[in-house]
N, C-alpha and C positions, 0 to 999 in steps of 0.2 A: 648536588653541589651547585654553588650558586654561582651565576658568570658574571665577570668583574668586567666592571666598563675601562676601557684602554682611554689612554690618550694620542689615541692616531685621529689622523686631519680626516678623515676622511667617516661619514656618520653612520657608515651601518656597517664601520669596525669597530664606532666609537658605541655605538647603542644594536647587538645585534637579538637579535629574536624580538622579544616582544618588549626590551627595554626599549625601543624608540616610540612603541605606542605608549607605554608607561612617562615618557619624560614629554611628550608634547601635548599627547590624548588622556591622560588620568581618569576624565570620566568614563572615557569608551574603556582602559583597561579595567575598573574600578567594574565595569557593568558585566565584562566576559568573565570577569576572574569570579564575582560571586552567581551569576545567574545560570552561568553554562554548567555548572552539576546538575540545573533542575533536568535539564534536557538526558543528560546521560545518566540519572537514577531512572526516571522516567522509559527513556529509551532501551536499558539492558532489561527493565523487567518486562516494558511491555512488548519488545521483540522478541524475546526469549516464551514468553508464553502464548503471540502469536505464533510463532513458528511451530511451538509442537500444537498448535489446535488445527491449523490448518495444514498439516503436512500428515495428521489423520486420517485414518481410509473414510470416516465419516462425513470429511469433509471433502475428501477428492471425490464420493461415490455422487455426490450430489453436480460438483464443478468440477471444472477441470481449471477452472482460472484460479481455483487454489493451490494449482504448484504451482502458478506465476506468484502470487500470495506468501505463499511459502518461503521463497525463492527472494522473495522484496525483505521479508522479515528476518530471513539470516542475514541477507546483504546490511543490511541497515544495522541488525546487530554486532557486526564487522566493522563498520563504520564507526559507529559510535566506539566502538574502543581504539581506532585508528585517534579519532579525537580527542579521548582524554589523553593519548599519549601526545599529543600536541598540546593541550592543553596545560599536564606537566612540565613539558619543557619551554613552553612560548610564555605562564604566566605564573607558574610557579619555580621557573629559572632551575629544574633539575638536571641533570645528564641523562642525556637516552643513547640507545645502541646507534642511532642518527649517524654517528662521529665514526663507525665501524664501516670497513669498506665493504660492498656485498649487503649489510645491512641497511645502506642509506637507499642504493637502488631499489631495493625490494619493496622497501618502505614506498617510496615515491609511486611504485610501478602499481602495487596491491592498493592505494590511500585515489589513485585517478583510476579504476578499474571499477572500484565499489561506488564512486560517485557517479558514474555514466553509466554503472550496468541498473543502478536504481531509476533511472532516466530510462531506458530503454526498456526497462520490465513495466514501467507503467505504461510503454506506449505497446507494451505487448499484448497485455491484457487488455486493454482499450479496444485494441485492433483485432484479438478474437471476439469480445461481447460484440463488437460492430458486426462480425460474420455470423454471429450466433442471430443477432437481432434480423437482419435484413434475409439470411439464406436459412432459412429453419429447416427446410430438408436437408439440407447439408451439414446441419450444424453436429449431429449424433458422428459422422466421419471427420469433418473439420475442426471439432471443437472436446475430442477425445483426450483424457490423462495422456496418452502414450504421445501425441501431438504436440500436447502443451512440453510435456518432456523435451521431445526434438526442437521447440521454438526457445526454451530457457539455453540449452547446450548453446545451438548456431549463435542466438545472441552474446553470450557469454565469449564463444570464439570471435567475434566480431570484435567485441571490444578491447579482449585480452591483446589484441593485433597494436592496438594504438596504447596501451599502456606498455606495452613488453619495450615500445621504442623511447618511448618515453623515459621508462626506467635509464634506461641507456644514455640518459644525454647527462645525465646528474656522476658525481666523484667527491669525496670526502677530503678539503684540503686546510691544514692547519684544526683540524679536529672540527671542523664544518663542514655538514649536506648541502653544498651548490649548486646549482647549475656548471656545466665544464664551461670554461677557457674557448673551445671549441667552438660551443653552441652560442654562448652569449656573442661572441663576432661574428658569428652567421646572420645576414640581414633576413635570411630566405626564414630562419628557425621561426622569428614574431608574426611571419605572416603562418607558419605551420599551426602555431597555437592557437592562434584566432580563430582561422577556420575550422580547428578540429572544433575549440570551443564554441563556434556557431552551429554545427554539426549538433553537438549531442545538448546545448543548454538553449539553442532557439529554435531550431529545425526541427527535431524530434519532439520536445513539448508546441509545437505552433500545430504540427502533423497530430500530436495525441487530442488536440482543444478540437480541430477540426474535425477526428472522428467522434468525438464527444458529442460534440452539435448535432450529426447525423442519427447518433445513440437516443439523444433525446428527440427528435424530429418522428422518429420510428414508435416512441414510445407516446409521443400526442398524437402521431397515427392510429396507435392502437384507443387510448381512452377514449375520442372521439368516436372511435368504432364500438365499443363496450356503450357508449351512449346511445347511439343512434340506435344499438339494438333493444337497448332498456326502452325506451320511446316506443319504439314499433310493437313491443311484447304489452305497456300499457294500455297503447292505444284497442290494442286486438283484445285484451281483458277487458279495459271497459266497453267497447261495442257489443263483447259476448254476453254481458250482462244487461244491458241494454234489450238488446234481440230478445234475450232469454226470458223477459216479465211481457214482449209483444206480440210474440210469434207463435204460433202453432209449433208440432212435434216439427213436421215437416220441414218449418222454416228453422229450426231447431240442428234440426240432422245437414241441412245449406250449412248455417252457421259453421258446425265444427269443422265441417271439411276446410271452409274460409279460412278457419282458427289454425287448420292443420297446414295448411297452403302457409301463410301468414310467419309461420314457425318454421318452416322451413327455408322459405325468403331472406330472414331475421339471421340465422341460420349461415346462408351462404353467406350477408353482406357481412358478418363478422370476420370471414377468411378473408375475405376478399379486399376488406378493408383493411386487414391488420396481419400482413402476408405471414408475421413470425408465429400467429397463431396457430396449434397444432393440434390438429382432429387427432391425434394418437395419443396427446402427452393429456396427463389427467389435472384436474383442475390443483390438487396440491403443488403438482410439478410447477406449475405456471405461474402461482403464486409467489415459488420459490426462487423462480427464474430472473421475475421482476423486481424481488425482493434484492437479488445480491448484483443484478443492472443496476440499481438503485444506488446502493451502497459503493459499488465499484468507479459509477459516475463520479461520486462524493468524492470520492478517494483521489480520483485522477483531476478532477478540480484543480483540489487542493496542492496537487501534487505540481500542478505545472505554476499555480502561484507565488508555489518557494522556489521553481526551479528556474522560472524566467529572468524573474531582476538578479539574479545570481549571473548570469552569462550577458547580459546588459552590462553590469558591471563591471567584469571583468572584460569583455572587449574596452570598453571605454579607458580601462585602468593601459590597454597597450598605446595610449597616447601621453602619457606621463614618462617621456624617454627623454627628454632634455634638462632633468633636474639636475643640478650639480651636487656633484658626492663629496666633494672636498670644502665642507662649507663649516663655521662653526655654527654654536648653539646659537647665537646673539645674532649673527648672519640669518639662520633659518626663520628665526621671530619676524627679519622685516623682509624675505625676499621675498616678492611677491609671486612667482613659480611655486615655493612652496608652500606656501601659504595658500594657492589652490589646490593643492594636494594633499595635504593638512585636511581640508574641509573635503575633499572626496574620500580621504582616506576613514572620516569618520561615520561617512555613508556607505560607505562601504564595510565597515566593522560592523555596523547596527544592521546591515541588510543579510548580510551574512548569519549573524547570532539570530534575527527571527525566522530569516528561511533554513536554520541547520534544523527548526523544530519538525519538520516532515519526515525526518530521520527516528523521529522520535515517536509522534503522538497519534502516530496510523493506529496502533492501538486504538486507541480512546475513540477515534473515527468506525472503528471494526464494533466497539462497544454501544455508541448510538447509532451506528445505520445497520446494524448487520444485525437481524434474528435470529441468525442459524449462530453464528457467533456468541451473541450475546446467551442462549439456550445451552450451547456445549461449554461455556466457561461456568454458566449455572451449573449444569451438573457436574463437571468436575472438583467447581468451589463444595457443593452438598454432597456430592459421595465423598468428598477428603474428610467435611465436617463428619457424616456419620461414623465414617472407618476410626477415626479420632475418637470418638464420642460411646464408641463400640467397644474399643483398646481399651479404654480407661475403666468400664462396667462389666467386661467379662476378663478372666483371666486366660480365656481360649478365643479368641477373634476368629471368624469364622473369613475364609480359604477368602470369599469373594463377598463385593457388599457391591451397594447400586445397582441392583437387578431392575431398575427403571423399565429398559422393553421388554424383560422377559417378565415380570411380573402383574404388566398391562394382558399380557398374549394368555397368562396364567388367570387373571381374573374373567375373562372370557371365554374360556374354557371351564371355568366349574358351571356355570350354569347348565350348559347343552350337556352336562354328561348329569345334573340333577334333573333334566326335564326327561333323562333316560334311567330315571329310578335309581341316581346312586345317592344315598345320603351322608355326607359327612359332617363329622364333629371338626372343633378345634386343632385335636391330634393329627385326624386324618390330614386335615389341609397343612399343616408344618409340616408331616412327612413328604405329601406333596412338595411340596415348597423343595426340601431337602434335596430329592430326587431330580431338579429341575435343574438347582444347581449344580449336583453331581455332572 
């Protein structure tokens, strides 16, 4: 239903929701009304299908910063429908449940709960790879699924504290979600906002950059270290050959033990230079390790680039208190108050519509930094293709398809049992086959 502009003196009875951005700002409504779906097609598919990759035992068995992961991408998929329902009513002028009493709280309480727990989940997962990086013996107790479990809950409880009151201060009057009567004459309430909003939109992203910094400092630790030991490994190779075209046996049998010395020096300076390195973990873990630090750096980046001018901006918007509400249209053209607000108001539209994309395109980030990611969406996308492909050419599809690890484990296994005299044909190995997947 479409809302009809009144003729009360007073301008945001006269132009409420998004008709006052539509009557002064056109360009800014003209830019949210058509660009903000790219965000939310974007964002419901690609949260929806990070969420189920990384809430996989595949990918918890590996991290445990994928139930933070997990955890960011249903929140954000929350989000983004919080949005279009704002979006509906703020620029396509429909009715929403807003106007229903019970319904408008909720609203308000669940819309600042998913914005701050996505803030706090990046500075979680931040703040475990920091302990992962720096305490590597502690990291297998510290940095456990059941851990990360208890760090999503407690954070969740923490913020749910300052949304539940929040909710609380908002009432439905004349079929409008306000702020209460109460609260807007409370001088104490604007300073409650600001800080909470420094709290979770500077504090928390200034605290997530700073353990970032540390994250990488740790990790030029290590390359450094992987260098100096490549260096020392070349150097003792070419010496050995060296020695080796001018030396007797004797001087021969010095050399290796050198070589052997040399390699074990090489050896410690690697620990000792690069404390996260771990004599237990094998070198694919490590790979692995560095691989989704990597990816996770990227992510928390980016993540505190949308979330900082966001909370800049809105403290700044709590000095825009002396605008007069009773003003006409032709009045607002030349009063000069508004007219600066006008121009923040439209910097603030644009900063808002490019940092709401973090909500969205963590996907696509998951898709260029992440291996492990970007491998388990391969095999998903090619086991659908097959079963699809399979469906269509037999009229009985067979129980399970994508035997991807078992059919690796399967090909290395026929040899050792033919270097033990068993010979098979074609038949044999599909019964094989058959019995594997039984």
């Amino acid at each position: 239903m479409m809302l009809n502009v009144t003729n009360s003196s007073n301008v945001y009875r006269r132009y409420p929701d998004g008709l006052l951005i539509k009557r002064f700002l056109p360009g800014v409504f003209e830019l949210k009304l058509h660009a903000s779906p790219i965000w939310f097609v974007v964002g419901l598919i690609g949260n929806l299908i990070s969420f189920f990759i990384w809430v996989s035992q595949r990918q918890r068995g590996k991290n445990s910063s994928a139930v933070y992961l997990a955890t960011l991408a249903l929140t954000d998929l929350l989000l983004i429908i919080c949005l279009i329902s704002e979006y509906l009513r703020l620029y396509l002028f429909l009715s929403s449940l807003l106007s229903v009493n019970g319904m408008c709280q909720l609203f308000q309480g669940v819309f600042l709960f998913l914005q701050y727990y996505s803030i706090v989940l990046t500075f979680g997962f931040t703040l475990e790879r920091w302990i992962a990086i720096c305490y590597p013996f502690k990291r297998q107790k510290l940095c456990s699924t059941t851990r990360a479990l208890v760090g999503v809950s407690v954070l969740a409880i923490i913020v749910a504290c300052f949304s539940i009151f929040f909710a609380s201060t908002w009432e439905v009057v004349d079929g409008a979600c306000i702020l209460a009567n109460r609260w807007q004459n409370d001088t104490t309430f604007p300073i409650y906002l600001s800080t909470t909003e420094c709290i979770f939109s500077l504090i928390v992203p200034i605290a997530t950059l700073v353990f970032n910094i540390l994250v990488l400092r740790e990790i030029g630790h290590l390359v450094k270290s992987k260098l100096l030991v490549s260096r020392e490994n070349s150097s003792a190779h070419h010496a050995s050959i060296v020695r080796r075209l001018h030396r007797n046996q004797n001087s021969q049998h010095h050399q290796q033990v050198a070589g052997t010395r040399a390699i074990e020096q090489s050896a410690e300076s690697l620990v000792l230079g690069a404390k996260h390195s771990s004599a237990h973990a094998s070198a694919k873990e490590q790979a692995n390790f560095q691989a989704v630090t990597l990816m996770l750096v990227i992510l928390s980046f980016y993540l505190i680039l949308c979330t900082l001018p966001v909370g800049i901006v809105f403290v700044v918007q709590m000095r825009f208190t002396d605008i007069p509400d009773d003003i006409t249209d032709e009045e607002i053209l030349v009063n000069p108050a508004w007219q600066q607000y006008l121009r923040f108001l439209t910097a603030k539209e644009i900063i808002d519509f490019l940092c709401s994309s973090h909500y969205a395109c963590n996907f696509i980030i998951y898709v260029l930094t992440g291996k492990s990611f970007r491998q388990h969406l391969k095999d998903i996308l090619l086991c659908r293709l097959q079963q699809t492909r399979t469906e269509m050419t037999s009229a009985h599809p067979p129980k399970a398809t994508c035997m991807r690890g078992k059919s690796k484990r399967m090909d290395k296994l026929i040899p050792k049992e033919r270097e033990e005299g068993h010979n098979y044909n074609n038949q044999d190995l599909n019964c094989h086959a058959k019995e594997r997947r039984a």
